[in-house]
Structures are given as structure tokens and as C-alpha cells.
N, C-alpha and C positions, 0 to 999 in steps of 0.2 A: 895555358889552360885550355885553350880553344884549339892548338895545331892537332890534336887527336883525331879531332873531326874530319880533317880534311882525308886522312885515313879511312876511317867509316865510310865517308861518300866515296872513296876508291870503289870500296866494294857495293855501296845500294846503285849509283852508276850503272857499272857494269851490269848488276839484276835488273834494273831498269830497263836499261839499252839495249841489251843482249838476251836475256833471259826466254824474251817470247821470239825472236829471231830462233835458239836452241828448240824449242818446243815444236816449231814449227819444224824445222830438219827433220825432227825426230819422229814426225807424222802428226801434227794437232794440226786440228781443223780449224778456223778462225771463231767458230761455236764456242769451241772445246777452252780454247786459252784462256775468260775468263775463269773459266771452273778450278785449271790448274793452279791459277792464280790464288787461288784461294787458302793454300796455303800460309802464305806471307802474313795477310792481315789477322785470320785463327790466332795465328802465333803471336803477332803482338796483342792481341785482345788479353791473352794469358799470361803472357810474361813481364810484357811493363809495367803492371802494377803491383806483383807477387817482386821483381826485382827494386822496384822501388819502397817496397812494404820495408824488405829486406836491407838494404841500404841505409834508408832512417835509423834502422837500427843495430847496426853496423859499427863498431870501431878496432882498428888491427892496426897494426905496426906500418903499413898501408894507408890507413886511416879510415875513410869513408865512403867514399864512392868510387875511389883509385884502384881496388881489388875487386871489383866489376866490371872495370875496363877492357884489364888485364887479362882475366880469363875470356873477357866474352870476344877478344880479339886474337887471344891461342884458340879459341874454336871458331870462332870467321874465318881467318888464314887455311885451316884445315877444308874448309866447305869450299872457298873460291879454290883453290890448289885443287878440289874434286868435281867441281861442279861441268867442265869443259872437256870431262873424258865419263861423263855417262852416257851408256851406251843404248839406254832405252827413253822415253818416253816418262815408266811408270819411274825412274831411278831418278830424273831429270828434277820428277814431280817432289820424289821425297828429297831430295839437297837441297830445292827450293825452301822448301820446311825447315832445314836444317841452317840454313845457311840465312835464313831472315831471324829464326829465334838465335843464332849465335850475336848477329847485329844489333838485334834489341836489349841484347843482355847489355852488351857495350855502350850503347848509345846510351839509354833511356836516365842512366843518372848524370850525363854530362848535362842533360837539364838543369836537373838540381845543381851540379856542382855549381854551376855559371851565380844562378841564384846564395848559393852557400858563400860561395867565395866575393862578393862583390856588394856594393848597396845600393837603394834603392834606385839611388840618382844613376848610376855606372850600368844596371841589367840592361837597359835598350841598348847600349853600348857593346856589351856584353855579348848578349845573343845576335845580334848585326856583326861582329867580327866572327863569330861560330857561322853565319850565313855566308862570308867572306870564304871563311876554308872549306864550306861545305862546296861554296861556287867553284874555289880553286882545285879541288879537289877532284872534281865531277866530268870540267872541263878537260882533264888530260885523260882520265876514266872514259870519257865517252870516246875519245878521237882513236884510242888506241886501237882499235881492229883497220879504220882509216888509215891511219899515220902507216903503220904496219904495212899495212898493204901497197902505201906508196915507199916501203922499203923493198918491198918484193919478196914479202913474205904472202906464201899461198893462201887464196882467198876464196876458193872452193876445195874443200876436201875431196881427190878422188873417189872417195867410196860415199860419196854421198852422207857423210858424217860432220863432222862440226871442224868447220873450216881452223886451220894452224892460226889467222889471226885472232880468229876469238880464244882458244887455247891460250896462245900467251897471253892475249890480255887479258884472263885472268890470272896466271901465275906473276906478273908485275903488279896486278890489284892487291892479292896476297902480300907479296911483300909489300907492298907501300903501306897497309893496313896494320902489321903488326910491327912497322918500324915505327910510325907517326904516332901510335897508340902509347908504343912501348917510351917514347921523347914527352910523353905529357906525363904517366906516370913517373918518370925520373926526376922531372924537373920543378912537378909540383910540390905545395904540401897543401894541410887542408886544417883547419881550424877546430877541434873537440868541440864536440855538442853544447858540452856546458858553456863556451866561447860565444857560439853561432847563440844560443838563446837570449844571451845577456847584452846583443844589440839586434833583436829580431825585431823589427819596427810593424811588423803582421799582427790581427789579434791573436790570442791564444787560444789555442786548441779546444781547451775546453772540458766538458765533460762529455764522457762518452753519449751518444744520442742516443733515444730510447728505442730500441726497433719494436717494439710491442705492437701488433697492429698492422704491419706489411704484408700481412697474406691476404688482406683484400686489393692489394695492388698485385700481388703476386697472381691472383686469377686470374684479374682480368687481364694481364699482361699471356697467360696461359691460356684463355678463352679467345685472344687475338691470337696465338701462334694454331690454335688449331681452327678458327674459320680461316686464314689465311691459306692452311693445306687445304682446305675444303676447297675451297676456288679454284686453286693451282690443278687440284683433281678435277674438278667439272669444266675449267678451261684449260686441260689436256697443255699448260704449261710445261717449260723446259724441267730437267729435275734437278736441275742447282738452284730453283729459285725456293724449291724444299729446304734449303739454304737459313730465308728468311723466317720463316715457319719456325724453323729446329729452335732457331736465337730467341725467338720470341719464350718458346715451349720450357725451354732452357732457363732464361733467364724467373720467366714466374716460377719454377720449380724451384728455383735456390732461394728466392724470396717465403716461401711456402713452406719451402724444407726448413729455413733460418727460424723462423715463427714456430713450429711443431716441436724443433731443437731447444729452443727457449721455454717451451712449455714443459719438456721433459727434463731440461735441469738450466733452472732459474739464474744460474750462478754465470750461463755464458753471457746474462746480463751485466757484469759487472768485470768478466774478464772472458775474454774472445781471442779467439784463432786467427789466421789469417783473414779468412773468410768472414767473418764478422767486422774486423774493421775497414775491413775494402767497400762492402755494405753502407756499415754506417758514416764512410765518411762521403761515400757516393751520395750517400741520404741526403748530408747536411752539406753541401756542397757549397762553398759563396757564390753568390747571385751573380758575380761576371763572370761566373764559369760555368753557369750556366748558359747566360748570353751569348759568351765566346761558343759556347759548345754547336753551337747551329752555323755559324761563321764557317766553325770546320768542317761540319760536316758535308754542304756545300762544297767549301774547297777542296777538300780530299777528295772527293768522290769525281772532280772535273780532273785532278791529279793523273788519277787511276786511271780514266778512260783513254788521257795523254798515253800513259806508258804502254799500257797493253795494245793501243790501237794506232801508233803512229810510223811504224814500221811496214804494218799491212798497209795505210792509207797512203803510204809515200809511194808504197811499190807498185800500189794497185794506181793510183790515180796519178805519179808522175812521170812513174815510169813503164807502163803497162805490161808490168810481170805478175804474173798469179803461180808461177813451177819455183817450189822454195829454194832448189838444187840450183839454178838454173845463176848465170854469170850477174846478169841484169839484177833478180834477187837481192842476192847477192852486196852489188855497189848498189841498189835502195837502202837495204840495212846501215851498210858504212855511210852511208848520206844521212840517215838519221843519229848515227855516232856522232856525227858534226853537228848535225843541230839542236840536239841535246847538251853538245860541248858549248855551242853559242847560247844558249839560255842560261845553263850553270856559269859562263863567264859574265855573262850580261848580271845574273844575279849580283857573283862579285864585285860588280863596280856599285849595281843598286845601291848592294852594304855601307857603299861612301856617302852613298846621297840621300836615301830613304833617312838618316839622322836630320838632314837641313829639311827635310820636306817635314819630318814629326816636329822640329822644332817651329815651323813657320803655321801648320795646320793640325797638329795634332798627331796624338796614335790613330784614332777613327779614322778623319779623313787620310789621313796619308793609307793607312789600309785599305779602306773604300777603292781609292785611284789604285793602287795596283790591281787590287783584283781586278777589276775594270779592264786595266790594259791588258792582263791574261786573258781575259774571256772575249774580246777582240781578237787576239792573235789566234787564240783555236778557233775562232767562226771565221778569221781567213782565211783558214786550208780549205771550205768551201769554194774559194772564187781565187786562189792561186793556180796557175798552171804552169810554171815553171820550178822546177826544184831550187833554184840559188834564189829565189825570191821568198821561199819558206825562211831563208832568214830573219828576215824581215820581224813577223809576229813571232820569231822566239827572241825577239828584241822584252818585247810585254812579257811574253811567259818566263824572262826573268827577272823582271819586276816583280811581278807576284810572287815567285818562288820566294825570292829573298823577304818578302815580306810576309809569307805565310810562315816560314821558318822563325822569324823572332819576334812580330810586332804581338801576335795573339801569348805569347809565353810572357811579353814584357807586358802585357795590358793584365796578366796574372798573376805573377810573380808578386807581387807587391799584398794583393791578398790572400795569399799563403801563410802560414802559420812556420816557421823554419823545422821545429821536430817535426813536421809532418808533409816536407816539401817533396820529396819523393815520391811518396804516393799518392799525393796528391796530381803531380806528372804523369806517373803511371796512369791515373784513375783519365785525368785528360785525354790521354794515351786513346781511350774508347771513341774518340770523338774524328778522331782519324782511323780507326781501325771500320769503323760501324759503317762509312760509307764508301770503304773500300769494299767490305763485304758484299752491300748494296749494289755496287758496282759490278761485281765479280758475280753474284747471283740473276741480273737482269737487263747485262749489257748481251749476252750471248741471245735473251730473247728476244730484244728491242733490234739488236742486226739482221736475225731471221725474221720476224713478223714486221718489221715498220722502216726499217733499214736497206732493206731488200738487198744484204748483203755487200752492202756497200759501207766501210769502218770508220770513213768519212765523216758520216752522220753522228758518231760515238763521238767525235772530236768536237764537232759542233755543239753535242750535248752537252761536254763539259764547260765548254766556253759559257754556255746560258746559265749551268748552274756557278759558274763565277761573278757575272751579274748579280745573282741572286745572293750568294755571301754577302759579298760587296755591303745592298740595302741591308741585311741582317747585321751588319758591322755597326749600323746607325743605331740600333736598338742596345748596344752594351754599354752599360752605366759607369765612366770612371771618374775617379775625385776632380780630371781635368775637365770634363762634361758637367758636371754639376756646379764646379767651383763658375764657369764661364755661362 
């Protein structure tokens, strides 16, 4: 039920590791990459809740969540297989687009499945062997331009194009993604809803929540997205942090819209679209998921700064290349495959031990300590200078990893409702998506104004805001905190 996954990280690997290495060949300024970046998290804002909506309500001959998988990893394999022979910059940008919403389609209900399939005692279990295949998965995913290259396969493109090892390694992501995908769909089955509700141990759904009344949150939610642009305009800010603005302006609009909609026919009170219960379940959300919801956003956002910035900080700071063409480039990029591949393995073994440590200390504290050890290992690219010693702190950064991936879904999973476990995931889904965006709209200005161009500091940033989860970890209320 979980080897799917190790598929899927084939392919976010690769976009991880590789992605801003291509963008950079292909002319982006170190400015520029968060902005491109910005595609990825857009996409899951939209998709993981609308496929998780969809899912819940879902059953075929497939079953449940298994004809999600399926299609979303025939259109991943298509985008990795395109993504290593675009030839511009702006083509780069959109398979970016293409190739994170094809991931999200696939991923977002092997959440739920894990929860569907399994009970309450078994989900930590669960989601820690999903962090297991995500680790094992990730680790060959990252080395592959490395590995490759100690095969003697060419590692600069003559035409100053995107070198033969990132090429293959994505046409082997590809396949590894829709063979590993296509082995959990066969091998699985999945339980009928009516099944899954008649030992759901969550409370019940309930009745629809009343949205009457949300256009006074929708202003002011609208009244913050436009003083926000007001600033951005008077302090001559970058124009992706227009970004943060749009979301704001955005979000009160649909709240405002939703409320005017209600008023011109009463009846969407009682029966609702898409957009209405993604709404109302966001409304009426459970209290640890709320809690959780600041945990993540924290962690994601130190995630994000990892990925997009640790390829420029290896090349700039250990091995003093700044020409992207250039050999040195180059083996910084394949040096960051490796240590990317050493954090996704380290992950893998965490999955063995982060159980003994929840059993001895909790979900909290064993959360707390990882992040911890993460946000240590990114404040020591600060006072590293040797590149084989950056091993070291992706020792911590797979500790977190692994425990970002399953402790906050197991500290959730339990109060979820089973008809409504998908989108409720999806609705989660925002909580990693919102401080990627954060990320991607105000990392490119904090490099030019307080960074002084140095990507280093972007790492360090993330590391502080992992601290900071960490203590927000202490503040989430679960039956084992309160029973203790």
C-alpha cells in the first residue's frame, strides 16, 4: 500500500534536486528561481483538495483512491519524460506546473488511503513506512546525475543545454514512477465506504456548518490583501511578493462571493458545490488541525528555502563557482544529488526509530526533537566549509524530513471523520502549500535586500523557522497530552 510512494518521490526528488539546477542553465537569476518556483505550490493549493473532495466521493471497479493514483502517475511519467528536454526557460516554467499538479493528483490520496486502510493503533505505523519508501525512493532519485556521471556519462552539455545526466535521470524517474505506482494499484484492494464508516472511530461529520455571516471575515481578509499591495507599492518591493497580496485579495473574494451566493439562492445552504464544502469544512476544521496547521507552516517554509537554495549555496560557498555552464557548477549540483540522497536515506532509517522514540516520549516531543535537529543541520551550512562535511547536518535534515512526513498526519488522522478523510487532507494540504508560496514570494527579496546575495542566509532562515515549529509542536492538544 505504501511502495507507490517510493515512485512519487522518484519524481518530487528529481524536481527538488534538479529543477532549480535546469532553471538556472536555462538563464534564471538566483532572484528569479523563487518566482518560477511558484508554480509547484499554486498547484497543490488547487488540486489536493478538489482531488481529495473528489475521492471521498469516489467508488469504481478500482475502488477508491486507487483511480487517482493511476491516472495521476500516466501524467507524472509524461512530464518527468518532458521536463529534461525543454529548451527555454518559459517551457521549463510551465512542465514545472505540469509536472507538480500531475504529483499531487497521485500523491494527495495515498494520505487518506494509509488512514482508510489501517486503524487507529497501525496509522503512525503507517505513515512511517510511507516516510520509509518516500526516504528509499529519494535516495536513488537524488544520486542519479552523480552515479551517472561516475559512469561516464556527460556531465556538461556541449551547447550549454541541460547536461545527458540530468536527462536520464529523469527518463529512469519516469519509469520507476509509473512502474512502483502501477505495483500498489494491482496489489491492493480497498474497503467500500459503507465498510470504512461502520468501524470509523472519528466523530461524525455532522451537519453541514452554517456559512451565513463570512463576509465579514471575507473583508477583512480583502482589506489585508490590498494594504499589503499598498506597502509592496510605497516600498518599491520585488513583484512576486504581489504574490502575497493576490492570496489575500483572493481568498476574501471567495468568502464574500460565497455569502452574496447564499443570499441569491438560500438552497446552496443546504446543498453545495465543490466550493462550498471545501469552505465549510475549512470553517469547522478540528482544533488539532488547526494547531498542527502553524507546525506546518514553519516546516514547509524551512523545506522550500532548502530546495531552491542549496545548490546555489554549495556552489557559491564550497566550491566558488558562480558560471552555471561551467565543470565546477556542475559537480556542486551532483554534490548536492548526494546530499539530498543522504538526508532521504537518513530519513529511511529515522522511519525505524522515530516509532521507539514516539513510544518512549510521545508524538509532540519526538516531533519537537526532530525539527530541532533539522533547523541545526541548515544553521550549519553557515560555519561548514568543507563540502563532505555538509554531510553531516543532512544527518538532522533527515530526521525531520521523516517526521514531517508522518508524525503531523498521525497526530491527525485520528480526528478525521472517515467520509470526509480526503478532503480534509486536501484542506491540510494548505498548510504546506501557503508557506511555500511565502517562501517563493519573499526569499528572492530578503537575498537582495538583507542577504546581500548570498543563498546561504536563505538556509539559515529555514533552519530558525524549524526551531520555531518545533515550540509551536508544544501547543497541539492530543488525547495523549491531555490524558498525561
Amino acid at each position: 500500500m505504501c511502495f507507490g510512494f517510493l515512485g512519487i518521490q522518484f519524481g518530487f526528488a528529481l524536481q527538488t534536486t534538479d529543477v532549480s539546477r535546469i532553471f538556472q542553465t536555462l538563464g534564471a537569476s538566483l532572484e528569479q528561481i523563487p518566482l518560477l518556483w511558484i508554480a509547484a505550490p499554486i498547484t497543490g493549493l488547487i488540486v489536493q483538495p478538489i482531488i481529495g473532495h473528489c475521492s471521498d466521493r469516489t467508488w469504481t471497479r478500482l475502488g477508491r483512491r486507487r483511480p487517482y493514483f493511476l491516472a495521476g502517475a500516466l501524467l507524472a511519467t509524461l512530464a518527468l519524460l518532458w521536463m529534461p528536454n525543454a529548451g527555454t526557460l518559459w517551457m521549463a516554467a510551465v512542465l514545472l506546473w505540469l509536472m507538480d499538479g500531475t504529483f499531487n493528483v497521485a500523491m494527495e490520496p495515498f494520505r487518506a488511503f494509509v488512514a482508510d486502510q489501517l486503524p487507529v493503533r497501525q496509522r503512525p505505523l503507517g505513515y512511517l513506512l510511507q516516510s520509509f519508501f518516500i526516504g528509499l525512493g529519494a535516495v536513488v532519485a537524488s544520486m542519479l546525475p552523480w552515479l551517472l556521471a561516475r559512469c561516464g556519462v556527460s556531465n556538461v552539455a556541449a551547447d550549454g543545454g541541460i547536461p545527458d545526466t540530468v536527462r536520464y535521470a529523469f527518463y529512469v524517474g519516469g519509469a520507476a514512477l509509473l512502474g512502483a505506482v502501477l505495483w500498489t494499484v494491482a496489489s491492493t484492494r480497498e474497503y467500500p465506504p459503507e465498510q470504512l464508516l461502520a468501524f470509523d472511530p472519528a466523530p461524525a461529520a455532522g451537519a453541514l456548518p452554517d456559512l451565513r455571516g463570512i463576509w465579514r471575515n471575507g473583508v477583512l481578509w480583502l482589506l489585508a490583501g490590498i494594504a499589503l499591495a499598498a506597502m509592496i507599492r510605497f516600498l518599491h518591493l520585488r513583484d512576486e511578493v504581489y504574490l502575497l497580496a493576490g492570496g489575500l485579495v483572493v481568498y476574501g473574494l471567495l468568502l464574500v462571493g460565497y455569502e452574496a451566493a447564499l443570499k441569491l439562492r438560500p438552497a446552496l445552504a443546504y446543498r453545495r458545490g465543490l466550493l462550498g464544502h471545501v469552505l465549510g469544512d475549512l470553517h469547522v476544521m478540528p482544533a488539532a488541525m488547526r494547531q498542527l496547521a502553524w507546525v506546518q507552516l514553519f516546516s514547509w517554509f524551512a523545506l522550500f528555502s532548502m530546495w531552491i537554495y542549496t545548490t546555489a549555496t554549495v556552489a557559491q560557498v564550497q566550491y566558488g563557482a558562480s558560471d552555471v555552464h561551467s565543470a565546477l557548477y556542475n559537480e556542486a549540483a551532483n554534490w548536492v544529488g548526494v546530499l539530498f540522497a543522504v538526508y532521504n536515506g537518513c530519513a529511511a532509517l529515522a522511519a525505524i526509530v522515530i516509532p521507539l522514540m514516539v513510544r518512549r516520549w510521545g508524538l509532540r516531543v519526538s516531533h519537537l526533537v526532530n525539527l530541532w535537529l533539522g533547523g541545526a543541520g541548515l544553521l550549519a551550512f553557515l560555519f561548514i566549509r568543507g563540502p563532505h562535511w555538509l554531510l553531516l547536518p543532512m544527518l538532522g535534515v533527515g530526521f525531520a524530513w521523516a517526521s514531517i512526513l508522518a508524525l503531523p498526519y498521525a497526530m491527525l488522522s485520528d480526528n478525521l471523520p472517515a467520509a470526509k478523510m480526503g478532503v480534509y487532507m486536501g484542506i491540510f494540504n494548505f498548510f504546506i502549500v501557503i508557506p511555500q508560496l511565502v517562501a517563493a514570494s519573499v526569499l528572492g527579496e530578503l537575498l537582495k535586500r538583507c542577504f546581500h546575495g548570498q543563498p546561504v542566509w536563505a538556509l539559515a532562515t529555514g533552519g530558525a523557522s524549524l526551531f520555531v515549529a518545533g515550540l509551536c509542536t508544544l501547543r497541539v492538544q492530543l488525547e495523549e497530552a491531555r490524558a498525561g
